[in-house]
C-alpha positions as CSV (number, residue, x, y, z in Angstrom):
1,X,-131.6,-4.4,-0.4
2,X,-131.7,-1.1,1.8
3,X,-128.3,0.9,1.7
4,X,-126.0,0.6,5.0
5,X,-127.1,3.9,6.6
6,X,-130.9,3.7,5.6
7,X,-130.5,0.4,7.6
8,X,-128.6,2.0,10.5
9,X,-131.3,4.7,10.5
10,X,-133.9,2.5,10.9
11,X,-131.6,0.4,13.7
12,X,-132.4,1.3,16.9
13,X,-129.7,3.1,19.3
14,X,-128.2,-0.9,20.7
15,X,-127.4,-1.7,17.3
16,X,-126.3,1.8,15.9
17,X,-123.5,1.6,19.2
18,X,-122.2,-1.7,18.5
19,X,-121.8,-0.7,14.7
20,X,-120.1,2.4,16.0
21,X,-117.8,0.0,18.4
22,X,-116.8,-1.9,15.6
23,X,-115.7,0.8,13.5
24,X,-113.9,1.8,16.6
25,X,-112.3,-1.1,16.8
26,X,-111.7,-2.1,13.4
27,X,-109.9,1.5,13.3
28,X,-107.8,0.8,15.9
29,X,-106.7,-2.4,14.6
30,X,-105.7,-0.6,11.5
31,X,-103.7,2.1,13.0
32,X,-101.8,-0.7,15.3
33,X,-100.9,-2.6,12.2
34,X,-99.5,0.8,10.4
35,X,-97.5,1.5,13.8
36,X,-96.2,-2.2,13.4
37,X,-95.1,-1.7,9.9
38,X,-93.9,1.5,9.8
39,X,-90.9,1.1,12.2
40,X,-90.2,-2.1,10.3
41,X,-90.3,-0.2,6.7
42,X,-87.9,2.4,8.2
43,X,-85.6,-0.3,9.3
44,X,-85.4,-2.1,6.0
45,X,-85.0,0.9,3.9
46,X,-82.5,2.7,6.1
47,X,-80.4,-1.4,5.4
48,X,-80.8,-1.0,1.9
49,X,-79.9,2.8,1.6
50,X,-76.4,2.0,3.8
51,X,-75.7,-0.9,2.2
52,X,-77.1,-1.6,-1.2
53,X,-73.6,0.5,-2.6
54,X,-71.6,-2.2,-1.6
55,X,-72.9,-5.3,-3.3
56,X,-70.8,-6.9,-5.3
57,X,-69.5,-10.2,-6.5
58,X,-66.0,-9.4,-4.5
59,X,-68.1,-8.8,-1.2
60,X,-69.5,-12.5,-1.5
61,X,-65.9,-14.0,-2.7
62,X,-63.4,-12.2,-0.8
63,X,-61.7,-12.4,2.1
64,X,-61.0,-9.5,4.9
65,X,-58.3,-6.8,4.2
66,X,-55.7,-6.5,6.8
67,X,-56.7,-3.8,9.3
68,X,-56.7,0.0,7.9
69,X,-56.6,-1.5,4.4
70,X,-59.4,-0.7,2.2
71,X,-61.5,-3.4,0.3
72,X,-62.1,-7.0,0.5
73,X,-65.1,-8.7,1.5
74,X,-67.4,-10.8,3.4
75,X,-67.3,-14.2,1.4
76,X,-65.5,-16.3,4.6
77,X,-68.7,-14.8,6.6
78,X,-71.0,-15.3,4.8
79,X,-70.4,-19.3,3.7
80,X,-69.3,-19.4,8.3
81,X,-72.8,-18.8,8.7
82,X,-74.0,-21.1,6.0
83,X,-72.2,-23.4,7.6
84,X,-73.0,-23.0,11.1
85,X,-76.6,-22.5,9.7
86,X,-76.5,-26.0,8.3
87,X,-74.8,-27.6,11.5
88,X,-77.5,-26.2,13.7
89,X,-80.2,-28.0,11.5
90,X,-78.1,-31.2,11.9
91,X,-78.0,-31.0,15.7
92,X,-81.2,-29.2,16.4
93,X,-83.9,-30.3,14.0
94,X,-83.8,-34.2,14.6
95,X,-83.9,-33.5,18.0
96,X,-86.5,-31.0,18.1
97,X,-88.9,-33.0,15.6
98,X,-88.4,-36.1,17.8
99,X,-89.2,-34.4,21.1
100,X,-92.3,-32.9,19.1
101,X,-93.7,-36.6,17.7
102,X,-92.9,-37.7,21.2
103,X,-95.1,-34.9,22.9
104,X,-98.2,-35.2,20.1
105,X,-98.2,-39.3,20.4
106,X,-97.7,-40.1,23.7
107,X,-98.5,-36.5,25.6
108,X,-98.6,-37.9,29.0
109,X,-96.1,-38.8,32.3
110,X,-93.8,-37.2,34.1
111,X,-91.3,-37.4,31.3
112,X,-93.5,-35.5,28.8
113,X,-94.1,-32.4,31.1
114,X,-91.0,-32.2,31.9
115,X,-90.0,-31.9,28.2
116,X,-92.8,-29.0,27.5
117,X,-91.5,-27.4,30.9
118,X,-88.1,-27.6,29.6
119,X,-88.7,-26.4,26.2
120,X,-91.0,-23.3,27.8
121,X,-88.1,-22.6,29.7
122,X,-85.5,-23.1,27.5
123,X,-86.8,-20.6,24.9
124,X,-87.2,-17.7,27.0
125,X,-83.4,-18.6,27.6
126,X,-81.1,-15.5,27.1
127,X,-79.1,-16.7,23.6
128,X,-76.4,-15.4,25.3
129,X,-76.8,-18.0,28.6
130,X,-76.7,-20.5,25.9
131,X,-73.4,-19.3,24.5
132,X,-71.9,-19.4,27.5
133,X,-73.2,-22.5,28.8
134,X,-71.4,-24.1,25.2
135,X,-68.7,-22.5,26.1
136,X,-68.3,-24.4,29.5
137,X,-69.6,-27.6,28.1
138,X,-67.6,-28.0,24.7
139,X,-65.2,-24.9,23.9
140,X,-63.2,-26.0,27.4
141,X,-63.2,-29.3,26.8
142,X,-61.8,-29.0,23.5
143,X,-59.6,-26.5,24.6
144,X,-60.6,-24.5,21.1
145,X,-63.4,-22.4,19.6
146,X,-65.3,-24.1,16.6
147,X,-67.9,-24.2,14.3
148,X,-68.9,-27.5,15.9
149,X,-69.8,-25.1,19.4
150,X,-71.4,-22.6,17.6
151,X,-73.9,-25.4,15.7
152,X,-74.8,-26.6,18.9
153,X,-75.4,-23.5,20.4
154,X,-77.8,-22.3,17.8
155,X,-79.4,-25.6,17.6
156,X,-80.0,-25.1,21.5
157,X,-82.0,-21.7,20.3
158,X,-83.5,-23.9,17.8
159,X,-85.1,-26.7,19.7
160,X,-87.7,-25.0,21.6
161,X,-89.8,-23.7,18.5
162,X,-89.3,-26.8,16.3
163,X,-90.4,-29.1,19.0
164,X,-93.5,-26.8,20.2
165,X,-94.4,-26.2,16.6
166,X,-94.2,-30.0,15.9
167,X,-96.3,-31.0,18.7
168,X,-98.5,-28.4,18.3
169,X,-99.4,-29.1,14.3
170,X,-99.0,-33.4,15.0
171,X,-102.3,-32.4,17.4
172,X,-104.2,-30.4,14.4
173,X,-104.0,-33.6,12.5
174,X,-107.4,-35.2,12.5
175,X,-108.2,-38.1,14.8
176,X,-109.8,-40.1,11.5
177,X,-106.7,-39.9,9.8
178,X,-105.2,-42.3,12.4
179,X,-107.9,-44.6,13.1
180,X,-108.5,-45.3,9.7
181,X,-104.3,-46.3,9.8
182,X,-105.0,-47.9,12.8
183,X,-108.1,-50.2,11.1
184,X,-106.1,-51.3,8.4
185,X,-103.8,-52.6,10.5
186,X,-100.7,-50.2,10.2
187,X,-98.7,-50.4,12.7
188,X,-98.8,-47.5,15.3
189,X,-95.1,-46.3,14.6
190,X,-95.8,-46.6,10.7
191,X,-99.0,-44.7,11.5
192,X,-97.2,-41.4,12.8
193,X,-94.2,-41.4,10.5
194,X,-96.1,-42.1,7.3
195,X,-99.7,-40.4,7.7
196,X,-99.6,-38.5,10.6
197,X,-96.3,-36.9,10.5
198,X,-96.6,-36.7,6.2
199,X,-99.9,-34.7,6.8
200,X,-98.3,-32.0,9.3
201,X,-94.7,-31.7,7.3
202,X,-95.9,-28.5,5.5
203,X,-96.7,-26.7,8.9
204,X,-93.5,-28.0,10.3
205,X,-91.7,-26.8,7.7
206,X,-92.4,-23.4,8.2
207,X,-91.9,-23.9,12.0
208,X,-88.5,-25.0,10.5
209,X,-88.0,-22.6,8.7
210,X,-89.4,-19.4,11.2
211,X,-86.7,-21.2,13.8
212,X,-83.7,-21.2,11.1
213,X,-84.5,-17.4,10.4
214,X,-84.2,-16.9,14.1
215,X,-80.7,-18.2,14.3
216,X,-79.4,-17.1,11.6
217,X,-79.2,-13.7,13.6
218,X,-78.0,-14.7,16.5
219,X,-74.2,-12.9,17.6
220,X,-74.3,-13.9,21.4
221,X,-74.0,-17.3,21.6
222,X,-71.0,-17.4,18.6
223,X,-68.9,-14.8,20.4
224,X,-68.3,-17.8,22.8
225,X,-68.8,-20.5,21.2
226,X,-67.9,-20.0,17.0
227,X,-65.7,-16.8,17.8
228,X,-64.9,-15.8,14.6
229,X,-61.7,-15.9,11.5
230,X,-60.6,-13.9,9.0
231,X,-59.7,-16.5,6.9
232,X,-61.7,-19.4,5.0
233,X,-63.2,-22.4,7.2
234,X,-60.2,-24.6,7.7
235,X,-62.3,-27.1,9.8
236,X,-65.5,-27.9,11.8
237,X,-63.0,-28.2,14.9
238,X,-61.6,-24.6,14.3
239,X,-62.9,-21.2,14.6
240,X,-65.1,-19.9,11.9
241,X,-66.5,-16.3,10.8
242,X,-70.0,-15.5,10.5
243,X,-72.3,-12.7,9.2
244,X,-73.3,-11.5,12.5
245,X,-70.2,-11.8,14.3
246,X,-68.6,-9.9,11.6
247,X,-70.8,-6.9,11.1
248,X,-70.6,-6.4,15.5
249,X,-66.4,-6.1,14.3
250,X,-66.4,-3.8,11.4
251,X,-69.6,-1.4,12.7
252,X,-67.6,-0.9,15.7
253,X,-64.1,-0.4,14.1
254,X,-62.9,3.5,13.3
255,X,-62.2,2.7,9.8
256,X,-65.2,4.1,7.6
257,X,-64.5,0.9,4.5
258,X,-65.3,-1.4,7.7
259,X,-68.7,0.3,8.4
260,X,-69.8,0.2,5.2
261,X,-69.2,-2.9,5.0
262,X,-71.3,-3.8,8.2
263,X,-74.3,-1.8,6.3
264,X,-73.6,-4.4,3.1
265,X,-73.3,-7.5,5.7
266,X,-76.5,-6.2,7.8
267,X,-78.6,-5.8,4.1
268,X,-77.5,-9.5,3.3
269,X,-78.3,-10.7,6.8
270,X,-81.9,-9.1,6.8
271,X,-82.4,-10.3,3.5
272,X,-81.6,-13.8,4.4
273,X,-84.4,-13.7,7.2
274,X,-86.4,-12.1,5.0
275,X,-86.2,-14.6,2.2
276,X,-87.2,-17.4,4.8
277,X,-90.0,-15.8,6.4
278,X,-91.4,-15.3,2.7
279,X,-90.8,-19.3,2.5
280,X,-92.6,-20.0,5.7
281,X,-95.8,-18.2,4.5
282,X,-95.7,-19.7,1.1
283,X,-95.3,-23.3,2.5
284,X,-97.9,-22.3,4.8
285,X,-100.0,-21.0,2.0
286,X,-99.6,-23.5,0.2
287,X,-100.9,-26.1,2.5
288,X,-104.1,-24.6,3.5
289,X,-104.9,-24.3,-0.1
290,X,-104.1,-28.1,-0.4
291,X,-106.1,-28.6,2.5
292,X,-108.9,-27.0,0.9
Protein backbone atom coordinates (compact mmCIF):
# COMPACT_ATOMS: atom_id res chain seq x y z
CA UNK A 1 0.00 0.00 0.00
CA UNK A 2 1.42 3.41 -1.30
CA UNK A 3 1.99 6.01 1.64
CA UNK A 4 -0.73 9.00 1.87
CA UNK A 5 1.24 11.65 0.07
CA UNK A 6 2.84 9.30 -2.73
CA UNK A 7 -0.93 8.73 -3.27
CA UNK A 8 -1.84 12.44 -3.16
CA UNK A 9 1.08 12.93 -5.60
CA UNK A 10 -0.05 10.75 -7.93
CA UNK A 11 -4.00 12.25 -7.37
CA UNK A 12 -4.79 14.61 -9.77
CA UNK A 13 -5.53 18.45 -8.74
CA UNK A 14 -9.77 17.48 -8.06
CA UNK A 15 -8.83 15.05 -5.53
CA UNK A 16 -5.67 16.84 -4.06
CA UNK A 17 -8.50 20.02 -3.37
CA UNK A 18 -11.06 18.01 -1.75
CA UNK A 19 -8.36 16.35 0.54
CA UNK A 20 -7.14 19.83 1.27
CA UNK A 21 -11.05 20.86 2.03
CA UNK A 22 -11.25 18.24 4.37
CA UNK A 23 -8.35 19.03 6.38
CA UNK A 24 -9.80 22.49 6.28
CA UNK A 25 -12.69 21.41 7.62
CA UNK A 26 -11.80 18.78 9.91
CA UNK A 27 -9.45 21.78 11.38
CA UNK A 28 -12.10 23.93 11.79
CA UNK A 29 -14.14 21.55 13.61
CA UNK A 30 -11.41 21.01 15.98
CA UNK A 31 -10.69 24.58 16.77
CA UNK A 32 -14.72 25.08 17.36
CA UNK A 33 -14.83 22.28 19.76
CA UNK A 34 -11.58 23.84 21.79
CA UNK A 35 -13.49 27.25 21.75
CA UNK A 36 -16.53 25.30 23.18
CA UNK A 37 -14.58 23.71 25.92
CA UNK A 38 -12.39 26.15 26.87
CA UNK A 39 -14.90 28.76 28.27
CA UNK A 40 -16.62 25.76 29.87
CA UNK A 41 -13.13 24.53 31.66
CA UNK A 42 -12.60 28.18 32.80
CA UNK A 43 -15.99 28.19 34.32
CA UNK A 44 -15.71 25.00 36.20
CA UNK A 45 -12.33 25.64 37.53
CA UNK A 46 -12.91 29.28 38.51
CA UNK A 47 -16.35 27.11 40.75
CA UNK A 48 -13.98 24.90 42.25
CA UNK A 49 -11.13 27.45 43.11
CA UNK A 50 -14.05 29.86 44.92
CA UNK A 51 -15.61 27.32 46.39
CA UNK A 52 -13.86 24.01 47.04
CA UNK A 53 -12.59 25.85 50.70
CA UNK A 54 -15.85 25.71 51.95
CA UNK A 55 -16.94 22.08 51.84
CA UNK A 56 -17.70 20.64 54.74
CA UNK A 57 -19.97 18.31 56.48
CA UNK A 58 -21.58 21.63 58.44
CA UNK A 59 -22.28 23.28 54.95
CA UNK A 60 -24.54 20.17 54.00
CA UNK A 61 -26.13 20.00 57.72
CA UNK A 62 -26.54 23.39 58.81
CA UNK A 63 -28.80 25.88 58.89
CA UNK A 64 -28.25 29.81 57.87
CA UNK A 65 -26.60 32.18 60.54
CA UNK A 66 -28.62 35.19 61.39
CA UNK A 67 -27.51 38.16 59.12
CA UNK A 68 -23.84 39.56 59.73
CA UNK A 69 -23.09 36.31 61.65
CA UNK A 70 -20.42 34.27 60.43
CA UNK A 71 -20.85 30.39 59.65
CA UNK A 72 -23.55 28.07 59.20
CA UNK A 73 -24.60 26.43 56.12
CA UNK A 74 -26.52 25.37 53.22
CA UNK A 75 -28.14 21.91 54.46
CA UNK A 76 -32.09 23.57 54.39
CA UNK A 77 -31.02 24.46 50.55
CA UNK A 78 -29.74 21.91 49.55
CA UNK A 79 -32.41 18.96 50.75
CA UNK A 80 -35.34 22.38 49.31
CA UNK A 81 -34.03 21.60 46.09
CA UNK A 82 -33.97 17.86 46.52
CA UNK A 83 -37.22 18.27 47.36
CA UNK A 84 -38.61 20.50 44.81
CA UNK A 85 -36.29 18.39 42.41
CA UNK A 86 -38.28 15.32 43.34
CA UNK A 87 -41.80 17.15 43.16
CA UNK A 88 -41.14 18.30 39.69
CA UNK A 89 -40.51 14.63 38.63
CA UNK A 90 -43.86 13.72 40.25
CA UNK A 91 -45.86 16.47 38.39
CA UNK A 92 -43.84 16.63 35.25
CA UNK A 93 -42.57 13.28 34.16
CA UNK A 94 -45.95 11.25 34.04
CA UNK A 95 -47.24 13.95 32.19
CA UNK A 96 -44.54 14.49 29.83
CA UNK A 97 -44.00 10.55 29.12
CA UNK A 98 -47.81 10.22 28.52
CA UNK A 99 -48.06 13.18 26.14
CA UNK A 100 -44.86 11.49 24.43
CA UNK A 101 -46.48 7.69 24.12
CA UNK A 102 -49.57 9.61 22.98
CA UNK A 103 -47.62 11.51 20.15
CA UNK A 104 -45.37 8.30 18.93
CA UNK A 105 -48.70 5.90 18.94
CA UNK A 106 -51.26 7.77 17.67
CA UNK A 107 -49.33 10.94 15.86
CA UNK A 108 -52.22 12.20 14.06
CA UNK A 109 -55.50 14.92 14.51
CA UNK A 110 -55.92 18.08 15.51
CA UNK A 111 -55.31 17.13 19.10
CA UNK A 112 -51.78 15.83 18.51
CA UNK A 113 -50.45 18.92 16.66
CA UNK A 114 -51.64 20.91 18.94
CA UNK A 115 -49.72 19.06 21.70
CA UNK A 116 -46.19 19.25 19.57
CA UNK A 117 -47.21 23.03 18.88
CA UNK A 118 -47.67 23.45 22.43
CA UNK A 119 -44.74 21.70 23.70
CA UNK A 120 -42.45 23.79 20.77
CA UNK A 121 -43.85 26.74 22.28
CA UNK A 122 -43.82 26.00 25.67
CA UNK A 123 -40.06 25.23 25.81
CA UNK A 124 -38.84 28.30 24.27
CA UNK A 125 -41.03 29.75 27.25
CA UNK A 126 -38.96 32.31 29.39
CA UNK A 127 -38.57 30.07 32.94
CA UNK A 128 -39.40 33.18 34.33
CA UNK A 129 -43.14 33.58 32.39
CA UNK A 130 -43.62 30.23 33.94
CA UNK A 131 -42.85 31.48 37.41
CA UNK A 132 -45.06 34.04 37.14
CA UNK A 133 -47.84 32.39 35.48
CA UNK A 134 -47.64 29.75 38.89
CA UNK A 135 -47.65 32.52 40.67
CA UNK A 136 -51.17 33.72 39.40
CA UNK A 137 -52.51 30.20 39.08
CA UNK A 138 -51.52 28.57 42.57
CA UNK A 139 -49.45 30.98 44.90
CA UNK A 140 -52.79 33.40 44.86
CA UNK A 141 -55.04 31.05 45.30
CA UNK A 142 -53.37 29.60 48.18
CA UNK A 143 -52.69 32.82 49.46
CA UNK A 144 -48.95 31.35 50.34
CA UNK A 145 -45.71 30.47 48.59
CA UNK A 146 -44.77 26.65 48.57
CA UNK A 147 -42.84 23.96 47.52
CA UNK A 148 -45.91 22.56 45.94
CA UNK A 149 -45.72 25.97 43.38
CA UNK A 150 -42.29 25.65 42.83
CA UNK A 151 -42.70 21.62 41.73
CA UNK A 152 -45.12 22.59 39.34
CA UNK A 153 -43.35 25.27 37.97
CA UNK A 154 -40.25 23.27 37.19
CA UNK A 155 -42.20 20.44 36.09
CA UNK A 156 -43.71 23.10 33.53
CA UNK A 157 -39.84 23.60 32.37
CA UNK A 158 -39.69 19.91 32.38
CA UNK A 159 -42.47 18.80 30.15
CA UNK A 160 -41.41 20.04 26.89
CA UNK A 161 -38.11 17.89 26.67
CA UNK A 162 -39.48 14.76 28.30
CA UNK A 163 -42.41 14.56 26.05
CA UNK A 164 -40.26 15.54 22.69
CA UNK A 165 -37.60 13.17 23.75
CA UNK A 166 -40.23 10.42 24.38
CA UNK A 167 -41.90 10.78 21.14
CA UNK A 168 -38.98 11.17 19.38
CA UNK A 169 -37.01 7.70 20.72
CA UNK A 170 -40.94 5.69 20.84
CA UNK A 171 -40.46 6.48 16.77
CA UNK A 172 -36.70 4.94 16.67
CA UNK A 173 -38.23 1.85 17.88
CA UNK A 174 -38.44 -0.63 14.96
CA UNK A 175 -41.70 -1.29 13.24
CA UNK A 176 -40.97 -5.35 13.64
CA UNK A 177 -40.84 -5.04 17.09
CA UNK A 178 -44.61 -4.17 17.14
CA UNK A 179 -45.96 -6.36 14.50
CA UNK A 180 -44.49 -9.23 15.82
CA UNK A 181 -46.61 -8.06 19.34
CA UNK A 182 -49.21 -7.35 17.28
CA UNK A 183 -49.16 -11.21 15.56
CA UNK A 184 -49.16 -12.88 18.69
CA UNK A 185 -51.99 -11.29 19.63
CA UNK A 186 -50.90 -8.70 22.31
CA UNK A 187 -53.06 -6.38 22.78
CA UNK A 188 -52.23 -2.83 21.27
CA UNK A 189 -51.97 -1.03 24.80
CA UNK A 190 -49.88 -4.02 26.20
CA UNK A 191 -47.88 -3.68 22.99
CA UNK A 192 -46.58 -0.01 23.73
CA UNK A 193 -46.13 -0.27 27.49
CA UNK A 194 -44.41 -3.61 27.50
CA UNK A 195 -42.18 -3.79 24.22
CA UNK A 196 -42.32 -0.69 22.73
CA UNK A 197 -42.00 1.62 25.56
CA UNK A 198 -39.42 -1.24 27.52
CA UNK A 199 -37.20 -0.97 24.31
CA UNK A 200 -36.90 3.04 24.34
CA UNK A 201 -36.71 3.49 28.45
CA UNK A 202 -32.94 3.78 28.26
CA UNK A 203 -33.08 6.78 25.73
CA UNK A 204 -35.81 8.28 27.81
CA UNK A 205 -34.01 7.98 30.68
CA UNK A 206 -31.42 10.15 29.71
CA UNK A 207 -34.07 12.60 28.23
CA UNK A 208 -35.08 12.33 31.87
CA UNK A 209 -32.38 12.88 33.21
CA UNK A 210 -30.87 15.92 30.62
CA UNK A 211 -34.51 17.63 31.58
CA UNK A 212 -33.88 17.15 35.63
CA UNK A 213 -30.37 18.66 35.13
CA UNK A 214 -32.05 21.60 33.49
CA UNK A 215 -34.27 22.36 36.47
CA UNK A 216 -32.27 21.85 38.93
CA UNK A 217 -30.76 25.38 37.96
CA UNK A 218 -33.49 27.11 37.46
CA UNK A 219 -33.82 30.58 40.18
CA UNK A 220 -36.70 32.40 38.15
CA UNK A 221 -39.60 30.55 38.39
CA UNK A 222 -38.90 29.79 42.45
CA UNK A 223 -38.44 33.46 43.24
CA UNK A 224 -42.33 33.39 42.62
CA UNK A 225 -43.37 30.48 43.11
CA UNK A 226 -41.00 28.37 46.03
CA UNK A 227 -39.58 31.86 47.36
CA UNK A 228 -37.36 30.68 49.71
CA UNK A 229 -36.66 29.94 54.10
CA UNK A 230 -34.09 30.02 56.26
CA UNK A 231 -35.27 27.34 58.12
CA UNK A 232 -35.83 23.43 57.55
CA UNK A 233 -38.96 22.39 55.17
CA UNK A 234 -41.84 22.58 57.63
CA UNK A 235 -44.29 21.53 54.78
CA UNK A 236 -45.00 21.02 51.03
CA UNK A 237 -47.73 23.93 51.51
CA UNK A 238 -45.02 26.33 52.96
CA UNK A 239 -42.18 28.14 51.63
CA UNK A 240 -39.00 26.24 51.10
CA UNK A 241 -35.18 27.21 50.36
CA UNK A 242 -33.33 26.03 47.50
CA UNK A 243 -29.69 25.94 46.12
CA UNK A 244 -30.25 28.42 43.52
CA UNK A 245 -32.39 30.76 45.25
CA UNK A 246 -29.98 30.81 47.98
CA UNK A 247 -26.67 31.48 46.25
CA UNK A 248 -28.76 34.79 44.14
CA UNK A 249 -29.15 35.91 48.34
CA UNK A 250 -25.73 35.48 49.73
CA UNK A 251 -23.64 36.45 46.23
CA UNK A 252 -25.48 39.57 46.40
CA UNK A 253 -25.30 40.30 50.19
CA UNK A 254 -22.13 42.69 51.54
CA UNK A 255 -21.03 40.14 53.96
CA UNK A 256 -17.90 38.38 52.47
CA UNK A 257 -18.83 34.62 54.77
CA UNK A 258 -22.17 34.93 52.59
CA UNK A 259 -20.23 35.08 49.20
CA UNK A 260 -18.20 32.38 49.95
CA UNK A 261 -20.72 30.58 50.66
CA UNK A 262 -22.52 31.30 47.22
CA UNK A 263 -19.05 30.01 45.57
CA UNK A 264 -19.50 26.58 47.93
CA UNK A 265 -23.42 26.48 46.88
CA UNK A 266 -22.55 27.35 43.08
CA UNK A 267 -19.61 24.25 43.08
CA UNK A 268 -22.39 21.88 44.61
CA UNK A 269 -25.02 23.12 42.16
CA UNK A 270 -22.65 22.59 38.98
CA UNK A 271 -21.73 19.48 40.33
CA UNK A 272 -25.07 18.19 40.67
CA UNK A 273 -25.68 18.95 36.85
CA UNK A 274 -22.66 17.67 36.16
CA UNK A 275 -23.14 14.36 37.84
CA UNK A 276 -26.50 13.86 35.75
CA UNK A 277 -25.22 14.75 32.44
CA UNK A 278 -22.43 12.04 33.21
CA UNK A 279 -25.61 9.63 33.96
CA UNK A 280 -27.33 10.59 30.78
CA UNK A 281 -24.30 9.56 28.57
CA UNK A 282 -23.64 6.50 30.44
CA UNK A 283 -27.35 5.32 30.13
CA UNK A 284 -27.05 6.32 26.69
CA UNK A 285 -23.82 4.39 26.35
CA UNK A 286 -24.96 1.81 27.69
CA UNK A 287 -27.82 1.23 25.49
CA UNK A 288 -26.22 1.41 22.13
CA UNK A 289 -23.77 -1.09 23.31
CA UNK A 290 -26.90 -3.28 24.28
CA UNK A 291 -28.22 -2.56 21.11
CA UNK A 292 -25.24 -3.76 19.40
Amino acid sequence: MKPVREDLLAAGPAERRRHARSLFFTALCAISAAIVLVPLGSILLYVVERGASGLSWTFFTALPKPVGETGGGMGNAVAGSLVLIGLACLFGLPVGVLAGVYLAEVGRGRLAAAIRFTADVLAGVPSITIGVFVYALVVVSMRRFSAIAGGLALALVMIPTVTRTTEELLRLVPPNLREAALGLGVPAWRTTVFVVLRTAAPGIATGVMLAVARVAGETAPLLFTAMSSRYWAAGLDRPIASLPVQILTYATSPYADWQAQAWTGALCLVAIVLVLNLAARAVAARSLGARR
